[in-house]
C-alpha positions in Angstrom: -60.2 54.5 65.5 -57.8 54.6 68.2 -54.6 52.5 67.7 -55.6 48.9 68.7 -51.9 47.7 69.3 -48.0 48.5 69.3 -44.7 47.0 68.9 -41.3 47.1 69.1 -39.2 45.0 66.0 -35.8 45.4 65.0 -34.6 44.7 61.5 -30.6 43.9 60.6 -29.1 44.8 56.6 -27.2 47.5 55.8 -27.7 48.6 59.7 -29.6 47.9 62.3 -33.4 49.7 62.7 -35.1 50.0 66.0 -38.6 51.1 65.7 -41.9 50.9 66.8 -45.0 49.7 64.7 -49.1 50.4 65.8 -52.2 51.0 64.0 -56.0 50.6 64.0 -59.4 50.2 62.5 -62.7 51.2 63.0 -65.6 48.3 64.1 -67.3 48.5 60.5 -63.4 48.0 58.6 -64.3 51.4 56.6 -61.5 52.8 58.0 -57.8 51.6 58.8 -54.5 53.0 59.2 -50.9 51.9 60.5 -48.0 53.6 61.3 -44.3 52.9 62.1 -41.4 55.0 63.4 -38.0 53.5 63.6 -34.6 54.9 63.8 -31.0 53.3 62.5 -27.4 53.1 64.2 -25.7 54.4 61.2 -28.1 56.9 59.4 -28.8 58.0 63.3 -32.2 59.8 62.2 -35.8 59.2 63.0 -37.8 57.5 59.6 -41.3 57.1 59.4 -43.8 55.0 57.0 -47.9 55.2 57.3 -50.6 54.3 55.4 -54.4 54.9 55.4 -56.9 52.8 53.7 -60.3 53.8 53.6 -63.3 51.0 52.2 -66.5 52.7 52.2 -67.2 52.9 48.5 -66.1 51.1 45.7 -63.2 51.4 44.8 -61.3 51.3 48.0 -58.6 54.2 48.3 -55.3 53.5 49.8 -52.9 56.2 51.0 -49.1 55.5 51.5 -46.2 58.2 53.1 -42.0 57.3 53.8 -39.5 59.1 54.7 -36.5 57.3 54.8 -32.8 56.6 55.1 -30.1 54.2 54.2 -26.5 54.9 55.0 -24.1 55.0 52.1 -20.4 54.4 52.0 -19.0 56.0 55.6 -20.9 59.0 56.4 -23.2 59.2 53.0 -26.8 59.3 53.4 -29.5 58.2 50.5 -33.1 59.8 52.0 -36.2 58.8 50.7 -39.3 60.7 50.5 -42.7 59.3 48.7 -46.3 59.5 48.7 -48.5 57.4 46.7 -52.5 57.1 46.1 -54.0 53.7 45.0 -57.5 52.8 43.6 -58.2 49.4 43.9 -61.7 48.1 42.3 -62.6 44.2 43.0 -64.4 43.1 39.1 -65.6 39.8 40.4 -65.6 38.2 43.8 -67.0 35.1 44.6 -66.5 32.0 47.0 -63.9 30.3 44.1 -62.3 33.2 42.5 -61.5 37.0 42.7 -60.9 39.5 40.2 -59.6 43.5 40.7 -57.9 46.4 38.7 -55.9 49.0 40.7 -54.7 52.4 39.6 -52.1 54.0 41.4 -49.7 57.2 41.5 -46.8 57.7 42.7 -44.4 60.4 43.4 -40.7 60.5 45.3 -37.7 62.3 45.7 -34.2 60.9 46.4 -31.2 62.7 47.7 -27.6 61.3 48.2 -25.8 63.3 50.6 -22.6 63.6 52.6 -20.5 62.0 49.5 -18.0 63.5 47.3 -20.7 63.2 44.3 -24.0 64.0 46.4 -27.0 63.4 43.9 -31.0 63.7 43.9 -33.5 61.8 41.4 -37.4 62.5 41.2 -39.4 60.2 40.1 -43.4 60.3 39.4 -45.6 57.4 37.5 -48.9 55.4 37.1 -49.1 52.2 37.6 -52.3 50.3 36.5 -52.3 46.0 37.3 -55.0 43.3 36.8 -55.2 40.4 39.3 -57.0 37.1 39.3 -57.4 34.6 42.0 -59.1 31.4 42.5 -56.3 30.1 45.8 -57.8 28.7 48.3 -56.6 27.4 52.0 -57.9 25.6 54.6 -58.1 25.2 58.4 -55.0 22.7 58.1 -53.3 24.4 55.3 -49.8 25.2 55.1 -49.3 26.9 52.1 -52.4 27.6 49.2 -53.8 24.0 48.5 -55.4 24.7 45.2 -56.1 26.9 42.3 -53.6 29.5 40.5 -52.9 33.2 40.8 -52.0 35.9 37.9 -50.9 39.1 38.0 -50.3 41.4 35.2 -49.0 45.5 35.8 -47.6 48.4 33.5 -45.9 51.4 34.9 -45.2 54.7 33.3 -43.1 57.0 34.3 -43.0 60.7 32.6 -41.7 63.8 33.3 -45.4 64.9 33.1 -45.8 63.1 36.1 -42.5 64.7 37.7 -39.8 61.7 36.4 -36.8 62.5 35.5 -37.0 59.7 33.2 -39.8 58.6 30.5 -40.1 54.7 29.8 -42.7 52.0 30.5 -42.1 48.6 32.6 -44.5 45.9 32.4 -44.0 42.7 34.8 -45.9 39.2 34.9 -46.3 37.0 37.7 -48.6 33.1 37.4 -48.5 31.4 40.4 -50.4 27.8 40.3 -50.7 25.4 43.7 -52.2 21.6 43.7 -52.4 19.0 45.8 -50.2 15.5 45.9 -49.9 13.0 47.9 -52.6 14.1 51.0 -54.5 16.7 52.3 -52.0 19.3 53.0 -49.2 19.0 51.0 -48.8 21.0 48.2 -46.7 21.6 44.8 -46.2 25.2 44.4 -45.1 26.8 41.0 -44.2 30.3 40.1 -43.4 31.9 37.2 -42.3 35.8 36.1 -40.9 38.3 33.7 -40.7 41.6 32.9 -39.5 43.8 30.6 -38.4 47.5 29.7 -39.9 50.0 26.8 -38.1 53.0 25.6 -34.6 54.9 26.8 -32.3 52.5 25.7 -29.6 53.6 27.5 -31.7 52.7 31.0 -30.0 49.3 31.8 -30.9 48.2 35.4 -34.5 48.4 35.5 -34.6 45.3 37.1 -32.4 43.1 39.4 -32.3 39.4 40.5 -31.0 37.5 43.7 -32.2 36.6 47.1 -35.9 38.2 47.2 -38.4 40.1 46.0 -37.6 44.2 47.5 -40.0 46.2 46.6 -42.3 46.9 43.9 -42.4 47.7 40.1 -42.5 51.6 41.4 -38.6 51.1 42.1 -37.6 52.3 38.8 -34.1 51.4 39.3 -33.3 47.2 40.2 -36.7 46.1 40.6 -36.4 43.1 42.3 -39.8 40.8 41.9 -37.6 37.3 41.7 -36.6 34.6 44.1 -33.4 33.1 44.0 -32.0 32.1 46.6 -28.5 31.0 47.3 -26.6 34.8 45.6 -26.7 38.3 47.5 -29.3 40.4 47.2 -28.7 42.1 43.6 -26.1 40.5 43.1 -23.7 41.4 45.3 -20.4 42.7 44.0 -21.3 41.9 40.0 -24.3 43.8 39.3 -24.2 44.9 36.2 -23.1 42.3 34.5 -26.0 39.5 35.0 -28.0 40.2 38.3 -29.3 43.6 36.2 -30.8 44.7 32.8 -33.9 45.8 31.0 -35.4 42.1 30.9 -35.6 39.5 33.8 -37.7 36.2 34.1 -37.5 33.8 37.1 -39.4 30.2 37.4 -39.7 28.5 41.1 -40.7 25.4 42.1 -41.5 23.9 46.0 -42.7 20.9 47.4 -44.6 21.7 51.1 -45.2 19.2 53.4 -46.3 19.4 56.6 -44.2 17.6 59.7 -47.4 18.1 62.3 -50.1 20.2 63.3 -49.5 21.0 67.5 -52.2 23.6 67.7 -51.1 24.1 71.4 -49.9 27.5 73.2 -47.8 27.4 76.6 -50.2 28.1 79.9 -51.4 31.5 79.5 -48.8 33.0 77.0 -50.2 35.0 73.9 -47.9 31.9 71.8 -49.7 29.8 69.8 -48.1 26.6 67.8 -50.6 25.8 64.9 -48.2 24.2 62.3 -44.7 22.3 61.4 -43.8 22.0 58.0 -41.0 21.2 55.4 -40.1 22.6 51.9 -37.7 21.7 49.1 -37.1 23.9 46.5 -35.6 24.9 43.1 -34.9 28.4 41.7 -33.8 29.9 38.2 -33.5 33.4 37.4 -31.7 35.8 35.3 -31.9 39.9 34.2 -30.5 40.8 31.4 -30.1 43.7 28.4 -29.4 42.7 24.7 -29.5 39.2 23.6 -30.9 36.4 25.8 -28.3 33.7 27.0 -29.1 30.4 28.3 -26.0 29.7 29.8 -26.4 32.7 32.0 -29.3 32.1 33.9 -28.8 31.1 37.2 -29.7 28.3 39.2 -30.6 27.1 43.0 -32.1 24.4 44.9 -32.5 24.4 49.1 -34.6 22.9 52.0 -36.8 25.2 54.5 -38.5 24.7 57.8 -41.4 26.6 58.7 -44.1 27.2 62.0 -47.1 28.7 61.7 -48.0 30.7 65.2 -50.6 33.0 66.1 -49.0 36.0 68.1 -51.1 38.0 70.8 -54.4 36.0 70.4 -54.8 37.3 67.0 -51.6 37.9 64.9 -50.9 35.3 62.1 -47.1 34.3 61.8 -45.0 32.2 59.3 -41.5 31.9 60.3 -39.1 30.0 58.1 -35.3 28.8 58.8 -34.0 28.0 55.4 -30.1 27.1 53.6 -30.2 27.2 49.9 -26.8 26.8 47.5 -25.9 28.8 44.5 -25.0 26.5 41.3 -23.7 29.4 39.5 -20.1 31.1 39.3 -21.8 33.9 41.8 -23.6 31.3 43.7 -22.7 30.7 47.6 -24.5 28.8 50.5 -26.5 30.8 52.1 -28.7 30.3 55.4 -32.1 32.5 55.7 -34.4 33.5 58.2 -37.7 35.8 57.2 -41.1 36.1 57.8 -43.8 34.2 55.7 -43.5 31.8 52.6 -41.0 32.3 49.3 -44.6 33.1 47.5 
C-alpha cells in the first residue's frame, strides 16, 4: 500500500499549476488510492485532489476529496471544496460486453472571494447512470476497433441534499466504432444530449466548445461536448449560444494509423508503440427555448497522435491537432492534450 510512484506535471489555462501526482495499490487490487498536490502562480495556494477506491465486495466503493482554486479577475479567488462517494455495481461482464449502474453523492461548497461582489454556492445531489459496453481493442489498435458504447445518467440536486438549487439534469452519450478499409483503422461516431427539468429561470446548465470539463455534477456549464475550433464555453458570448438548459453534439473521425515503431531509445523508460492520423467533423449547440438549426455550430480538423508507454508501464496518447470554426464565433485553433477526442 505504499505509494508505487510520483511525478511532477505542470498544467497551463487560466494560470499555471505546478504539482506533484503519486499513488498506489495493494498486490490483490482491493485497495487503491492516488493523490496530487499542486500549487498555481496566481491563486499562490497549495490545492489538493485524492481519491480512494476500495474492490473487495461488490459494489466497488469509490471515494473522491478537492480543494481547489482558480484565480478570478485581478486578485479574486473562486475555492472549491468537494467530497463525493460512488457505488459502482458491474450487471453483466463478459469477454464481448459489459454492463454497470453507479450511484453516487455529492456535496461541495464554492466561495468567491477578494471581489467587490464576493459570493458562496453549496451544492449537494445524487447522481445514478447506466452503462453498456461491447468496445473492444487490440494489440495493434489505435483507437476502439469495434462495437458501441452507451451511457445514460440523471442528477438531482435538492436542498435536502444541501443544494441551493432543486432541478434534475439527465445527459446521453452513444458512442459506436467499426472497422473500414484494414485492420486498424477505424470510423468513430459520437453522439450526445442532455437536457434540464424544473427552475426555469436556471439557464446555463450546460455549455459547449472545445472539450468535455467535467462531469454532470457541475451544475453550472456542464460541458460533456466536443467542438473543436471555439473557446472553451464559448469564450466572450456565453450566454447567448454556447449555454442553456438543452445541448446535443454529434462527432465523427476517421483513425488511421501511419506505422506501428514499437521501439524505445537504449535504456530510456520511452517507448514508441504507435503513429496515427485523424480527420474529423464536429457539430454542437446549447440552447434554452426553441431549438434553431441555424445556430448549431460546426467544425472539421486533422490530428496526429503517438501512442508511448512511459516508465515501463504507463500508457500515453498524445495528440497535436488544428481544427477551424465554421461559425460566426468559430476561429483556428491548434491543440495539444492527452488521449483521444472520445
Amino acid at each position: 500500500m505504499l505509494p508505487r510512484f510520483w511525478s511532477p506535471y505542470f498544467t497551463t489555462g487560466d494560470e499555471t499549476r505546478l504539482g506533484i501526482v503519486s499513488g498506489g495499490f495493494d498486490p490483490l487490487f482491493r485497495h487503491a488510492y492516488g493523490m496530487d498536490v499542486h500549487g498555481g502562480t496566481e491563486t499562490r495556494r497549495l490545492g489538493f485532489r485524492g481519491f480512494y477506491q476500495y474492490d473487495r465486495f461488490r459494489p466497488t466503493f469509490l471515494v473522491t476529496v478537492q480543494d481547489d482554486a482558480d484565480p478570478v479577475d485581478d486578485s479574486g479567488l473562486d475555492r472549491t471544496r468537494e467530497v463525493t462517494l460512488r457505488a459502482s455495481l458491474p450487471l453483466r461482464r463478459s469477454v464481448r460486453s459489459s454492463q454497470s449502474v453507479s450511484l453516487a453523492w455529492r456535496r461541495s461548497h464554492e466561495t468567491v472571494q477578494g471581489t467587490p461582489e464576493p459570493t458562496r454556492l453549496d451544492l449537494g445531489g445524487l447522481e445514478a447512470a447506466w452503462a453498456m459496453s461491447t468496445l473492444k481493442e487490440y494489440p495493434y489498435s489505435i483507437s476502439p476497433l469495434d462495437g458501441y458504447r452507451l451511457r445514460l445518467a440523471v442528477l438531482k440536486e435538492d436542498p435536502s441534499l444541501g443544494s441551493e438549487v432543486s432541478l434534475v439534469k439527465a445527459t446521453a452519450d452513444a458512442r459506436a466504432f467499426a472497422r473500414l478499409f484494414g485492420e486498424s483503422d477505424t470510423l468513430a461516431l459520437r453522439l450526445g444530449g442532455g437536457t434540464t427539468f424544473g427552475r426555469p429561470s436556471f439557464r446555463r446548465s450546460y455549455s459547449v466548445g472545445g472539450f468535455p470539463d467535467g462531469s454532470l455534477f457541475d451544475v453550472v456549464r456542464t460541458n460533456h461536448s466536443v467542438l473543436r475550433g471555439y473557446a472553451q464555453d464559448g469564450g466572450a458570448d456565453p450566454d447567448r449560444l454556447f449555454t442553456g438548459r438543452n445541448f446535443v453534439n454529434a462527432n465523427v473521425e476517421y483513425r488511421f494509423p501511419l506505422g506501428h515503431p514499437q521501439r524505445g531509445w537504449r535504456s530510456l523508460p520511452v517507448f514508441l508503440r504507435h503513429l496515427h492520423a485523424a480527420v474529423f467533423a464536429d457539430a454542437a449547440h446549447a440552447w434554452t427555448g426553441d431549438f434553431r438549426l441555424g445556430d448549431v455550430k460546426t467544425g472539421a480538423g486533422v490530428a496526429l497522435g503517438a501512442d508511448t508507454s512511459l516508465g515501463h508501464g504507463l500508457p500515453l496518447t498524445g495528440v497535436l491537432g488544428v481544427a477551424r470554426g465554421f461559425a460566426d464565433s468559430g476561429e483556428t485553433k491548434v491543440y495539444v492534450r492527452l488521449g483521444l477526442a472520445f
